[in-house]
CHARMM internal coordinates of N, CA and C (Angstrom, degrees):
IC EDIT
DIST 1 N 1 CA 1.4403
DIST 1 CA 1 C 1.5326
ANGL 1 N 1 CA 1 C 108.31
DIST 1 C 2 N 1.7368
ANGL 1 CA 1 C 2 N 122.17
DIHE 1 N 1 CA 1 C 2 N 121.20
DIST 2 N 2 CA 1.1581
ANGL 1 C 2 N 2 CA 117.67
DIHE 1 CA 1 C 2 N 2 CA 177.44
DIST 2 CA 2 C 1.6083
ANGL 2 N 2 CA 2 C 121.77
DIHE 1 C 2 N 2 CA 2 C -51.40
DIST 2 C 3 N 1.4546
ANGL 2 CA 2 C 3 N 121.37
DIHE 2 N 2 CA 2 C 3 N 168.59
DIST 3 N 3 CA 1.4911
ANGL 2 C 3 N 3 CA 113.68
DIHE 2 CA 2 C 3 N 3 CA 157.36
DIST 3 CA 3 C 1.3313
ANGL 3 N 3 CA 3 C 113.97
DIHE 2 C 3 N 3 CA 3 C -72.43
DIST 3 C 4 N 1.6592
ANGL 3 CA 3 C 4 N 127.68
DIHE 3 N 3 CA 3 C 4 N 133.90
DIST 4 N 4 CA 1.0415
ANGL 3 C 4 N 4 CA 117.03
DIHE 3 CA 3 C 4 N 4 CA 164.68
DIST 4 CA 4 C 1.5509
ANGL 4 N 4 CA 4 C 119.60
DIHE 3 C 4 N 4 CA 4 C -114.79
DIST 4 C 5 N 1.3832
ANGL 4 CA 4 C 5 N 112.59
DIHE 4 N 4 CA 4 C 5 N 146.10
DIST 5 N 5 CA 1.5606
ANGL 4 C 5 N 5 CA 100.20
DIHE 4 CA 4 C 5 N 5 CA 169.46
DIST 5 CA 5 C 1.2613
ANGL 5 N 5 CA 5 C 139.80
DIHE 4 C 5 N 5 CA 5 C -33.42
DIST 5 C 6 N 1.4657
ANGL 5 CA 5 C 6 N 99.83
DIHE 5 N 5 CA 5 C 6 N -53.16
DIST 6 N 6 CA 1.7169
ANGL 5 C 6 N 6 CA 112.78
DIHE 5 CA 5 C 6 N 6 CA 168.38
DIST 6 CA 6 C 1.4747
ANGL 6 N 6 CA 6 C 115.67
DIHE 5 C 6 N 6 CA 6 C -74.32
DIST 6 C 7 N 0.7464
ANGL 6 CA 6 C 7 N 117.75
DIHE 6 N 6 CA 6 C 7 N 17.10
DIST 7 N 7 CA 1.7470
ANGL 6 C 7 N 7 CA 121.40
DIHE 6 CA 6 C 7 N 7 CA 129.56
DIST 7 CA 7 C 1.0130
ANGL 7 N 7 CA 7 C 141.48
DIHE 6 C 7 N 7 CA 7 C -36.55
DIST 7 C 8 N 1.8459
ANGL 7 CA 7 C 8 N 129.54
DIHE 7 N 7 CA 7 C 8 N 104.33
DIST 8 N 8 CA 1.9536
ANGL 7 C 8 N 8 CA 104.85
DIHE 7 CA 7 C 8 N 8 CA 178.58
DIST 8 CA 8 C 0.8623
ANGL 8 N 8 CA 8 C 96.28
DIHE 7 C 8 N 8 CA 8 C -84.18
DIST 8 C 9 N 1.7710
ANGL 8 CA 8 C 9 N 95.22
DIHE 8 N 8 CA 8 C 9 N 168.45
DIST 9 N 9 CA 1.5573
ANGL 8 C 9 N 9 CA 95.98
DIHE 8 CA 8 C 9 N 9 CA -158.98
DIST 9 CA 9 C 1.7594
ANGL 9 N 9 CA 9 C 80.00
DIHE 8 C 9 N 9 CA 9 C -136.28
DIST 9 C 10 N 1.0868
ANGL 9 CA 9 C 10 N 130.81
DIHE 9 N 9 CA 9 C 10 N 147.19
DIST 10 N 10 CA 1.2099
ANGL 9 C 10 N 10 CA 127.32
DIHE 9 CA 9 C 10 N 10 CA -123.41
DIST 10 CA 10 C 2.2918
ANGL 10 N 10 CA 10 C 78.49
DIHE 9 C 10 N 10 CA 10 C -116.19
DIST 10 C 11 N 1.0322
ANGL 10 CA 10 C 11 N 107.45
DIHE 10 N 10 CA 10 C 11 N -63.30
DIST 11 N 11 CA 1.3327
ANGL 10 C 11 N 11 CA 101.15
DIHE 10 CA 10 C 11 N 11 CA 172.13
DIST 11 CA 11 C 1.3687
ANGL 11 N 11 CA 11 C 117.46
DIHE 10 C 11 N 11 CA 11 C -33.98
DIST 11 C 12 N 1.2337
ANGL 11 CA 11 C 12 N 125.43
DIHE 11 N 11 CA 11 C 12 N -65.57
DIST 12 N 12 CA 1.5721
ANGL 11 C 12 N 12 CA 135.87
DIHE 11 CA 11 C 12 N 12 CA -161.66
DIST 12 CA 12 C 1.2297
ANGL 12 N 12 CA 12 C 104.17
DIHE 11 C 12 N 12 CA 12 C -77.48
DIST 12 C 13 N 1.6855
ANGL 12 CA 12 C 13 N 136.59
DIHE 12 N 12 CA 12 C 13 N -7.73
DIST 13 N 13 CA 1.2229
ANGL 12 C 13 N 13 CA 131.33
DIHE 12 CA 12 C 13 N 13 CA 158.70
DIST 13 CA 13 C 1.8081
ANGL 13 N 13 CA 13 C 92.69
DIHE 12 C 13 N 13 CA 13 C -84.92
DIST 13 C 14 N 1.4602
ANGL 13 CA 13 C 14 N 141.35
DIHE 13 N 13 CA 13 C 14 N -41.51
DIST 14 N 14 CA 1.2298
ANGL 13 C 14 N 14 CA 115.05
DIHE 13 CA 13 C 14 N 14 CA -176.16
DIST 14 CA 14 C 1.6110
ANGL 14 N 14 CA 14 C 113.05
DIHE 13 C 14 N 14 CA 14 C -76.20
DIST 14 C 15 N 1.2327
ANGL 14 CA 14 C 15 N 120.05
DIHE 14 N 14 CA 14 C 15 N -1.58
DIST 15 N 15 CA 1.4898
ANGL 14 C 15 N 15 CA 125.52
DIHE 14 CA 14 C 15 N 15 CA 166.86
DIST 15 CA 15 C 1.6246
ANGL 15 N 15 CA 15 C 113.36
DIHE 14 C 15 N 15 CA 15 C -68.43
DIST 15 C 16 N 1.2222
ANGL 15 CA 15 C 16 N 105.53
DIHE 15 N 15 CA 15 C 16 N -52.74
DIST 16 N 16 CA 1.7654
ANGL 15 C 16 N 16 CA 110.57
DIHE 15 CA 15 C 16 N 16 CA -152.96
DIST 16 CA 16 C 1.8392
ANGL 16 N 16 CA 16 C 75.30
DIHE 15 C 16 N 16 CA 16 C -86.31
DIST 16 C 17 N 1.0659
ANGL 16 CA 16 C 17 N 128.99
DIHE 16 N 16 CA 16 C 17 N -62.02
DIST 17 N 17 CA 1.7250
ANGL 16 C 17 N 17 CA 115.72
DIHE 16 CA 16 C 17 N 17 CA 176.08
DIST 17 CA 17 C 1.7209
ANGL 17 N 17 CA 17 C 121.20
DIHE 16 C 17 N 17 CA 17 C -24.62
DIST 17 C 18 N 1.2434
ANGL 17 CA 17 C 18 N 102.99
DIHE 17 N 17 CA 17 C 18 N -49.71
DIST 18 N 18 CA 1.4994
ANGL 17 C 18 N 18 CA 93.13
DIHE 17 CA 17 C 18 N 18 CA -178.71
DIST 18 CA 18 C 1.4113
ANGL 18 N 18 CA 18 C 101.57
DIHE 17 C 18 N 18 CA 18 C -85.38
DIST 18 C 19 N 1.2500
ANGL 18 CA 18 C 19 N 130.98
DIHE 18 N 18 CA 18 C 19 N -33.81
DIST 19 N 19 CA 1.3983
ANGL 18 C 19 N 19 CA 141.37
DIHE 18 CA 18 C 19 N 19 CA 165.18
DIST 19 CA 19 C 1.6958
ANGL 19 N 19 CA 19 C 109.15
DIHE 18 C 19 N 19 CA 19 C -14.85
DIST 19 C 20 N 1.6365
ANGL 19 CA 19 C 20 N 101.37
DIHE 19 N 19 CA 19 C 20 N -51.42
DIST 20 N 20 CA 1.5069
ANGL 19 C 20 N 20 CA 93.38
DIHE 19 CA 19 C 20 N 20 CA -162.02
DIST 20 CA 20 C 1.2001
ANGL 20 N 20 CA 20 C 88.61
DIHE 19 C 20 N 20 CA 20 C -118.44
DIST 20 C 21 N 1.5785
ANGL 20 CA 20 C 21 N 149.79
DIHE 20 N 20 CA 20 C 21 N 25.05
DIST 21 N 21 CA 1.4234
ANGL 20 C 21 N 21 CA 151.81
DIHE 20 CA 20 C 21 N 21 CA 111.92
DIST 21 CA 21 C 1.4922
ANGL 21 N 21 CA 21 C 92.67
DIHE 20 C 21 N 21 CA 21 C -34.57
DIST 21 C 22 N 1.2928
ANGL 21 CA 21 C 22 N 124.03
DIHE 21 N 21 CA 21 C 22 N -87.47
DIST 22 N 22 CA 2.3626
ANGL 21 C 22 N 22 CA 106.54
DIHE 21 CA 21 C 22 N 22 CA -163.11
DIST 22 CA 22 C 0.9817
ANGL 22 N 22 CA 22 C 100.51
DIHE 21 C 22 N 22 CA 22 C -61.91
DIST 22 C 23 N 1.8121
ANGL 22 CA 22 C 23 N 148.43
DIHE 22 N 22 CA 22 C 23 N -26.61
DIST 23 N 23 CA 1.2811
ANGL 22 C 23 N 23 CA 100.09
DIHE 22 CA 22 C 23 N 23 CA 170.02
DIST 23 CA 23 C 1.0470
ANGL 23 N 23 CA 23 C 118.42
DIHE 22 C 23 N 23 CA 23 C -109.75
DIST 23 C 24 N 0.9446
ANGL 23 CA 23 C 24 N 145.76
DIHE 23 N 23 CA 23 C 24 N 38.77
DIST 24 N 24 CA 1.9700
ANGL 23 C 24 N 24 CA 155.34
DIHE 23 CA 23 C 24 N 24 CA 116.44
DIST 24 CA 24 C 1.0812
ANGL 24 N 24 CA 24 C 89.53
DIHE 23 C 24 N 24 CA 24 C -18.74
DIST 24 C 25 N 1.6215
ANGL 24 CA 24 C 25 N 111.27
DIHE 24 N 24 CA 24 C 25 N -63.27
DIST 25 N 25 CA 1.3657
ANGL 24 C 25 N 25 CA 123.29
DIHE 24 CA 24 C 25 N 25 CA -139.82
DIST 25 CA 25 C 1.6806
ANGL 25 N 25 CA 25 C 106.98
DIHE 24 C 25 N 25 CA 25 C -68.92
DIST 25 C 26 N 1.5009
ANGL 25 CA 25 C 26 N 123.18
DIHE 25 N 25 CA 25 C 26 N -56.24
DIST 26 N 26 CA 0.8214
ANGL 25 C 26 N 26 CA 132.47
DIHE 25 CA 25 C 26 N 26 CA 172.64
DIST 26 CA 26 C 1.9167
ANGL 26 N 26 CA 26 C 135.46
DIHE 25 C 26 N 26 CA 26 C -67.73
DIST 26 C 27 N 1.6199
ANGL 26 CA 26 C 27 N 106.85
DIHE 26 N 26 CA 26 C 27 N -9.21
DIST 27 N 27 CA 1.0480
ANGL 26 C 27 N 27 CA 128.99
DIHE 26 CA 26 C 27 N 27 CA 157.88
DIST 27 CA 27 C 1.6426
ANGL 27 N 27 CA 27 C 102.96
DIHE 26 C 27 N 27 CA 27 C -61.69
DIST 27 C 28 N 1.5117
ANGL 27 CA 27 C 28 N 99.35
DIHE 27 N 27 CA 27 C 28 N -73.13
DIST 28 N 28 CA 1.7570
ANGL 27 C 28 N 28 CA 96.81
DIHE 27 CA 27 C 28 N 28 CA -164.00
DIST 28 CA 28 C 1.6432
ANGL 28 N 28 CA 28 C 101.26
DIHE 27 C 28 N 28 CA 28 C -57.83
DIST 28 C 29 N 1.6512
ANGL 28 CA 28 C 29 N 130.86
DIHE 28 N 28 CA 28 C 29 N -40.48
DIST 29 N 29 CA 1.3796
ANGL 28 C 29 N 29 CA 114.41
DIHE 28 CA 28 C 29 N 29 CA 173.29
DIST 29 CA 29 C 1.5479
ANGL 29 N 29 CA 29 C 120.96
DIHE 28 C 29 N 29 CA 29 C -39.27
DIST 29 C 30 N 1.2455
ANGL 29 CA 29 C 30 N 112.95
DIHE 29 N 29 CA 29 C 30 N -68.98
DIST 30 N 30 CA 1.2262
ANGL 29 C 30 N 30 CA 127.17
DIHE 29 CA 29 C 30 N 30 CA 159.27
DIST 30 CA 30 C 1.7509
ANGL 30 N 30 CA 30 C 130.04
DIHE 29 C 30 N 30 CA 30 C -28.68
DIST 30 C 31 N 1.1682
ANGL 30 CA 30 C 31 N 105.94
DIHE 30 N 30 CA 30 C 31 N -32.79
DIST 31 N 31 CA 1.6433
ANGL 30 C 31 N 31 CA 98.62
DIHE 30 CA 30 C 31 N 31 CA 173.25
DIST 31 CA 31 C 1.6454
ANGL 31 N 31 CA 31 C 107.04
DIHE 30 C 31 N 31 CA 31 C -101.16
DIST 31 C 32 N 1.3813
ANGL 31 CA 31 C 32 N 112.92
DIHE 31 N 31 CA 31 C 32 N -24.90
DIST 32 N 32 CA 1.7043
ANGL 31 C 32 N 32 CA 108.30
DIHE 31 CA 31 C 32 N 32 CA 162.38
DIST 32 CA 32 C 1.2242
ANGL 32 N 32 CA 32 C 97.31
DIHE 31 C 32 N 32 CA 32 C -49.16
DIST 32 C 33 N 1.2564
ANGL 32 CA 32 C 33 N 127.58
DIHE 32 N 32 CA 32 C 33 N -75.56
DIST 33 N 33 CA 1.2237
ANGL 32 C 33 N 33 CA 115.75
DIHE 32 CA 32 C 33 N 33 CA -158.26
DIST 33 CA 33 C 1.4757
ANGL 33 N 33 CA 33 C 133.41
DIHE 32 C 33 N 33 CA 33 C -59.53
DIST 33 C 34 N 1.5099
ANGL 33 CA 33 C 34 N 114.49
DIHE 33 N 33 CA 33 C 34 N -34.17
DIST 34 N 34 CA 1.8438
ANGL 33 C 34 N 34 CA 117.87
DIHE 33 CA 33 C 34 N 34 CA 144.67
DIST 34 CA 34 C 1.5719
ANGL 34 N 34 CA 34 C 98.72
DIHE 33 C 34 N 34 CA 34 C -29.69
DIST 34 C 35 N 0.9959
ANGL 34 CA 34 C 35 N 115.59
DIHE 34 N 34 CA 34 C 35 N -78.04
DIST 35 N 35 CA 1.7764
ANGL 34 C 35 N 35 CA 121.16
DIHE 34 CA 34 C 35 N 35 CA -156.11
DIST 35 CA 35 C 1.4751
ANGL 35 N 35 CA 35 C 103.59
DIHE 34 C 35 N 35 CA 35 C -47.84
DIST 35 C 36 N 1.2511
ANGL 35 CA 35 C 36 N 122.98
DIHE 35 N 35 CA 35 C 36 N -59.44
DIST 36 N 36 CA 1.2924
ANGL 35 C 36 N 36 CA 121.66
DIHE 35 CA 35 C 36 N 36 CA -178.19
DIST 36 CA 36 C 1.5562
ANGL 36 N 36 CA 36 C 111.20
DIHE 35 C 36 N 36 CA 36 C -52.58
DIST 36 C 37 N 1.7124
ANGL 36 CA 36 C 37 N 122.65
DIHE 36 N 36 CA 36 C 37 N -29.91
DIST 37 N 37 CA 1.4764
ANGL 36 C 37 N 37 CA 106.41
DIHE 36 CA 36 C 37 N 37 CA -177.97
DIST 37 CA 37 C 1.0321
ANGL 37 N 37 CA 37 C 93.13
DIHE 36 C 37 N 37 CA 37 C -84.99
DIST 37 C 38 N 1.2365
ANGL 37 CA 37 C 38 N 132.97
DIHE 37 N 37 CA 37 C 38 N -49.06
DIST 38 N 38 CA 1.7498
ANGL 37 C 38 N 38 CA 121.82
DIHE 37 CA 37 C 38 N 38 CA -166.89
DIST 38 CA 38 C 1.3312
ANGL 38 N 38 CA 38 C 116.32
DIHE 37 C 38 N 38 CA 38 C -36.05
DIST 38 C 39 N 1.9058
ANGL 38 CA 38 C 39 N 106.75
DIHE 38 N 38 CA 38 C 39 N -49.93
DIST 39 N 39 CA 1.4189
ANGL 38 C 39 N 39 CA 117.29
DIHE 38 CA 38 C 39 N 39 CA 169.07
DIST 39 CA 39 C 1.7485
ANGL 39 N 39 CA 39 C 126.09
DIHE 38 C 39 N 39 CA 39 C -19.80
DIST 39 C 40 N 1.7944
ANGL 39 CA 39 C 40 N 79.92
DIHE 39 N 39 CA 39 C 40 N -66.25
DIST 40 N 40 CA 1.6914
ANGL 39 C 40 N 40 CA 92.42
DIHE 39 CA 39 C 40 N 40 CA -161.28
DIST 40 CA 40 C 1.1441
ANGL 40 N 40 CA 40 C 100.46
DIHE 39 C 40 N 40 CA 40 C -80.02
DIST 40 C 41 N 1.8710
ANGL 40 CA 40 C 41 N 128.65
DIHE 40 N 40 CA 40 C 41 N -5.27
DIST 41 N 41 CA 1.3798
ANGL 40 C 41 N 41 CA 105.59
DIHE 40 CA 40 C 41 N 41 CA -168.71
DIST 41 CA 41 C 1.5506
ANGL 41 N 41 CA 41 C 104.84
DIHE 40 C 41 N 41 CA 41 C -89.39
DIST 41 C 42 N 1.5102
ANGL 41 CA 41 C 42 N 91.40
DIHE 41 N 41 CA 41 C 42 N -19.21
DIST 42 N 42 CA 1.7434
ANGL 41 C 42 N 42 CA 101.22
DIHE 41 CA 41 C 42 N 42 CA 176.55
DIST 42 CA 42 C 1.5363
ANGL 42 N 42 CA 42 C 122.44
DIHE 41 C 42 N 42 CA 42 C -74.29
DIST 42 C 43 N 1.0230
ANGL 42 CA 42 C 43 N 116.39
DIHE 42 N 42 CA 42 C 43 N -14.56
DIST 43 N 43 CA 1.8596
ANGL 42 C 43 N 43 CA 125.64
DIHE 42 CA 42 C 43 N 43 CA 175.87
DIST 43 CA 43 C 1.9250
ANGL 43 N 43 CA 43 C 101.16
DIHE 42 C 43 N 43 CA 43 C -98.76
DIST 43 C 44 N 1.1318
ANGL 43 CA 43 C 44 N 105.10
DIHE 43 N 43 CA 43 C 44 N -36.50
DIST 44 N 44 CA 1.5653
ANGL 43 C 44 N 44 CA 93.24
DIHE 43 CA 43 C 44 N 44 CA 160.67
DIST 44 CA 44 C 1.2331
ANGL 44 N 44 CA 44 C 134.46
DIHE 43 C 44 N 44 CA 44 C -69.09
DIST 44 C 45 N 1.4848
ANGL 44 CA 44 C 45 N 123.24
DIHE 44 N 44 CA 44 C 45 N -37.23
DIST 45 N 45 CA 1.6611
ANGL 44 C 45 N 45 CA 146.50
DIHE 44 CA 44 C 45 N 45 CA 141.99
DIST 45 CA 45 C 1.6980
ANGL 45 N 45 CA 45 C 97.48
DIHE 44 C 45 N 45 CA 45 C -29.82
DIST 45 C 46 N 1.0640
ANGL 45 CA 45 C 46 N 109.05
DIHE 45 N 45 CA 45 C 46 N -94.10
DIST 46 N 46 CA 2.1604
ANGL 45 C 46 N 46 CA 108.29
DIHE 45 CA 45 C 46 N 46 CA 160.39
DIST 46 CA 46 C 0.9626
ANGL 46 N 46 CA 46 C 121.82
DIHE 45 C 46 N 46 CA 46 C 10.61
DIST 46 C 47 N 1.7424
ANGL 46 CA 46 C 47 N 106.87
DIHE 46 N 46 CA 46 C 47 N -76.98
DIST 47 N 47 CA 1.4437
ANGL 46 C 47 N 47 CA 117.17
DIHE 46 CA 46 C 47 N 47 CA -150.92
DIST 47 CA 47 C 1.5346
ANGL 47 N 47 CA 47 C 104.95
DIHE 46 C 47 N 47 CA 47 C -78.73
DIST 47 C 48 N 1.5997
ANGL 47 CA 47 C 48 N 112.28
DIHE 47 N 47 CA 47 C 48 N -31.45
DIST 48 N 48 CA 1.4838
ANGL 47 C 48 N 48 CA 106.05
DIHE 47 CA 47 C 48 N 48 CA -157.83
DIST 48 CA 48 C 1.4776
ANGL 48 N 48 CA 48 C 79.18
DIHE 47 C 48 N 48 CA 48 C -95.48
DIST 48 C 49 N 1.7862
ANGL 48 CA 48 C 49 N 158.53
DIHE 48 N 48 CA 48 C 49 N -51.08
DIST 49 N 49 CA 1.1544
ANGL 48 C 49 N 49 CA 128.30
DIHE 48 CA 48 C 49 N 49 CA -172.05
DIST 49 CA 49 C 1.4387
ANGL 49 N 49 CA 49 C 128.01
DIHE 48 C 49 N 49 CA 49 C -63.44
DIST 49 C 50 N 1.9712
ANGL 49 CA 49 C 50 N 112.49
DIHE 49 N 49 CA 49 C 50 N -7.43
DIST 50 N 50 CA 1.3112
ANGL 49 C 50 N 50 CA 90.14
DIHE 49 CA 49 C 50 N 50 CA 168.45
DIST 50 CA 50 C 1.9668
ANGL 50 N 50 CA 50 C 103.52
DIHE 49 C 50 N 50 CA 50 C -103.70
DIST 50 C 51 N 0.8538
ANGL 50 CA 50 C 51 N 127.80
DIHE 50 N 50 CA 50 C 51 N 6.60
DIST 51 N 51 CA 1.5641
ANGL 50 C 51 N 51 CA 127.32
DIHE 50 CA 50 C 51 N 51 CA -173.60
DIST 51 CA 51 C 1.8009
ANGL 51 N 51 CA 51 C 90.10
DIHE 50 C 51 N 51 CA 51 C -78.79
DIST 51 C 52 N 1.4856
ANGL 51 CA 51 C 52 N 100.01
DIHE 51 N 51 CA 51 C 52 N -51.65
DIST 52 N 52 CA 1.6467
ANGL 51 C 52 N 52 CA 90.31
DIHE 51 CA 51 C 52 N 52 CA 145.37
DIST 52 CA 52 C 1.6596
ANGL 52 N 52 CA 52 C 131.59
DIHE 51 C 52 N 52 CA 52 C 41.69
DIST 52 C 53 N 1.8310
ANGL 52 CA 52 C 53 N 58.43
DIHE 52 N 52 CA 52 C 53 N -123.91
DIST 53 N 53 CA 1.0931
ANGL 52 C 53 N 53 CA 82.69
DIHE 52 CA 52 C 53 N 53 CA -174.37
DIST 53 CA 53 C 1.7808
ANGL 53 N 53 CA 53 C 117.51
DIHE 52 C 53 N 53 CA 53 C -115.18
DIST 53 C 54 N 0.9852
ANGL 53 CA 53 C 54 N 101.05
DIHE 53 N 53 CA 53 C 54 N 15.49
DIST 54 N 54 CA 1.3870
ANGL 53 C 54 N 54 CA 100.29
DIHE 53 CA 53 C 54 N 54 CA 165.55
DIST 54 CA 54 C 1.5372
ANGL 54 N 54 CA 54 C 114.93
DIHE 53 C 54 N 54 CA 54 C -129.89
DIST 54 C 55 N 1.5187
ANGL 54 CA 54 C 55 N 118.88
DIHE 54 N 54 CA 54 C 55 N 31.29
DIST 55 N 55 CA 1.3461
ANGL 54 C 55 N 55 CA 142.52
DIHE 54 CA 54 C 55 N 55 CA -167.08
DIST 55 CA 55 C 1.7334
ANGL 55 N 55 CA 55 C 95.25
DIHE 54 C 55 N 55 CA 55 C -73.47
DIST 55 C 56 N 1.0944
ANGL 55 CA 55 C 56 N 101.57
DIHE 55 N 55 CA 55 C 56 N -179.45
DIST 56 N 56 CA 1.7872
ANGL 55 C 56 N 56 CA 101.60
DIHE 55 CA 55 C 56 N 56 CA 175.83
DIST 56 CA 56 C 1.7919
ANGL 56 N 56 CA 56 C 114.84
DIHE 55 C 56 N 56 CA 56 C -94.79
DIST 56 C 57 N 1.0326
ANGL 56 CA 56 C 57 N 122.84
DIHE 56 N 56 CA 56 C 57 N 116.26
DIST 57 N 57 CA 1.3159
ANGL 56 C 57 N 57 CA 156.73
DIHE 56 CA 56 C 57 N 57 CA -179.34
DIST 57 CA 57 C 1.5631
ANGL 57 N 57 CA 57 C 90.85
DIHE 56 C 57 N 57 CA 57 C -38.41
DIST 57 C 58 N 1.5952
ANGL 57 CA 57 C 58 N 105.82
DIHE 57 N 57 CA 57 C 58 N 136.81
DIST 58 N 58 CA 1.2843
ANGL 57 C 58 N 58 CA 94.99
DIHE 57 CA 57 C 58 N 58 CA -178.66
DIST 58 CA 58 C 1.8741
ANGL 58 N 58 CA 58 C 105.69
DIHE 57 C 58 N 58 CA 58 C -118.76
DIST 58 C 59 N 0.9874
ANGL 58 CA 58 C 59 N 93.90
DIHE 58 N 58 CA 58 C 59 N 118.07
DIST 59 N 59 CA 1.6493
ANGL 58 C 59 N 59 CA 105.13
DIHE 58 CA 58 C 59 N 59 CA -170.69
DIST 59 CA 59 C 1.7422
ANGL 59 N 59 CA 59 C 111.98
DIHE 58 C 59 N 59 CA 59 C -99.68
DIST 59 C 60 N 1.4885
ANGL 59 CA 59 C 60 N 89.67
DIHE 59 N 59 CA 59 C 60 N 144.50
DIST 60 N 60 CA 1.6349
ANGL 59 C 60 N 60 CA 108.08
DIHE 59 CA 59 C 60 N 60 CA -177.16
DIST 60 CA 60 C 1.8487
ANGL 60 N 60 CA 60 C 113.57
DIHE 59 C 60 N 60 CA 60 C -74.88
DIST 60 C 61 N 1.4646
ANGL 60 CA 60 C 61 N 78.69
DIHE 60 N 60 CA 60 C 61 N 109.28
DIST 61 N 61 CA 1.7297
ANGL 60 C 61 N 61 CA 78.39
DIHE 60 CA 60 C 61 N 61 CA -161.28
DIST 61 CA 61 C 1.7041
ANGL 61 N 61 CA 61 C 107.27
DIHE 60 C 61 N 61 CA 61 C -45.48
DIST 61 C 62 N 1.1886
ANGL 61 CA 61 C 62 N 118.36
DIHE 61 N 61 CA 61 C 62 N 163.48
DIST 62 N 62 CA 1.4862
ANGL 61 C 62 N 62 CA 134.09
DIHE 61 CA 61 C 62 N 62 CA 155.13
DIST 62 CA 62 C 1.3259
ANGL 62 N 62 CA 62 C 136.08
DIHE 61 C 62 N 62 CA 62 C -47.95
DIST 62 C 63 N 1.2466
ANGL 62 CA 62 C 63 N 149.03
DIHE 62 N 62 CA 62 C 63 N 84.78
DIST 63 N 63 CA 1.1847
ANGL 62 C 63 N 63 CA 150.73
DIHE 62 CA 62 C 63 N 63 CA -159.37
DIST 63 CA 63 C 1.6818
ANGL 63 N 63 CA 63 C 100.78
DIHE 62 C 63 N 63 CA 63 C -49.43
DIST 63 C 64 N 0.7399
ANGL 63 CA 63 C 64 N 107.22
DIHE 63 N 63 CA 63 C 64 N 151.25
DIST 64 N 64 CA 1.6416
ANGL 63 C 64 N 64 CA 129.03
DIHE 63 CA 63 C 64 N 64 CA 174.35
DIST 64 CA 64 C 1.5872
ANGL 64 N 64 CA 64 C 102.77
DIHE 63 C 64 N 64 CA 64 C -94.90
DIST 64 C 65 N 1.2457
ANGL 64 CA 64 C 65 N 123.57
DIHE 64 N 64 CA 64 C 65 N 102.39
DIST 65 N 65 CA 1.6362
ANGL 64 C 65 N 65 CA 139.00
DIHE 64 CA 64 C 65 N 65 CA 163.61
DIST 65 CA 65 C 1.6396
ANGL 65 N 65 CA 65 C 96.70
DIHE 64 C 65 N 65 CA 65 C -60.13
DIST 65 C 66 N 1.7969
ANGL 65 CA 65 C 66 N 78.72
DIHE 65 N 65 CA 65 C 66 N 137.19
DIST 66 N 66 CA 1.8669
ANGL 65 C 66 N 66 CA 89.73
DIHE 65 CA 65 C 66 N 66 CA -160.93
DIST 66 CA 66 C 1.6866
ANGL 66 N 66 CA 66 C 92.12
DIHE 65 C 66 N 66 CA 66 C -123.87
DIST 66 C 67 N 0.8560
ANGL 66 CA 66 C 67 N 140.54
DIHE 66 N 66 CA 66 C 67 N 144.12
DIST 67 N 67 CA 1.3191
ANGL 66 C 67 N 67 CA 150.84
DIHE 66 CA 66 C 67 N 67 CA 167.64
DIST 67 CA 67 C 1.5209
ANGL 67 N 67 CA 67 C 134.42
DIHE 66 C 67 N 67 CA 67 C -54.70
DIST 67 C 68 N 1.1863
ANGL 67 CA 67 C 68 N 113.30
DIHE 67 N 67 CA 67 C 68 N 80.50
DIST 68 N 68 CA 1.5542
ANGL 67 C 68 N 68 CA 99.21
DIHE 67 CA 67 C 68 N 68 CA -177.01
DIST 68 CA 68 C 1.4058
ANGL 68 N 68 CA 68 C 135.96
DIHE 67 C 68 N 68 CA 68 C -21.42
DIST 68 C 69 N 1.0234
ANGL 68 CA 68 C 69 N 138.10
DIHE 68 N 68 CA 68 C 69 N 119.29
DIST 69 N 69 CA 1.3426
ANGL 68 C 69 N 69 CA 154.06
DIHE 68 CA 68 C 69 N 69 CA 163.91
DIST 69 CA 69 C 1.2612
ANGL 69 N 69 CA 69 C 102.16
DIHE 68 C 69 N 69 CA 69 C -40.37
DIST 69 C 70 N 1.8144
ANGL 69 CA 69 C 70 N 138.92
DIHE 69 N 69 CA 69 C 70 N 129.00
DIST 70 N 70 CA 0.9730
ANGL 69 C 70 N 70 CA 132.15
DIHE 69 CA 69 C 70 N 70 CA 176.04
DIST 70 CA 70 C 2.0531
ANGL 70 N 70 CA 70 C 97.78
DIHE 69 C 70 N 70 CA 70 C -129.59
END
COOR INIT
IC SEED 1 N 1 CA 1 C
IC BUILD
């Protein structure tokens, strides 16, 4: 029986198998790490729109009462 192309070929299925074992691997690394910046960029977005607006009020100081000159 000749060789035919359409043949599996028993190596090159354990090649392309581990093949897409590292990048499984490096996909899921890779989207943790999106998530984690999105995270922090979204609690920093947070912090500074509510410091905001709920920051401390800035008030016109109080004049200092001065003593008439007599």
């Amino acid at each position: 029986m000749p060789f035919r192309f359409t043949n599996k070929n028993p190596f090159m299925s354990l090649w392309l198998s581990a093949a897409n074992r590292v990048a499984a691997t490096g996909l899921g690394a890779l989207r943790a790490a999106t998530q984690r910046q999105q995270a922090a960029a979204l609690r920093e977005a947070t912090k500074t729109v509510a410091s905001f607006w709920t920051g401390p009020a800035k008030t016109i100081p109080a004049r200092k009462k001065t003593r008439a000159k007599r």
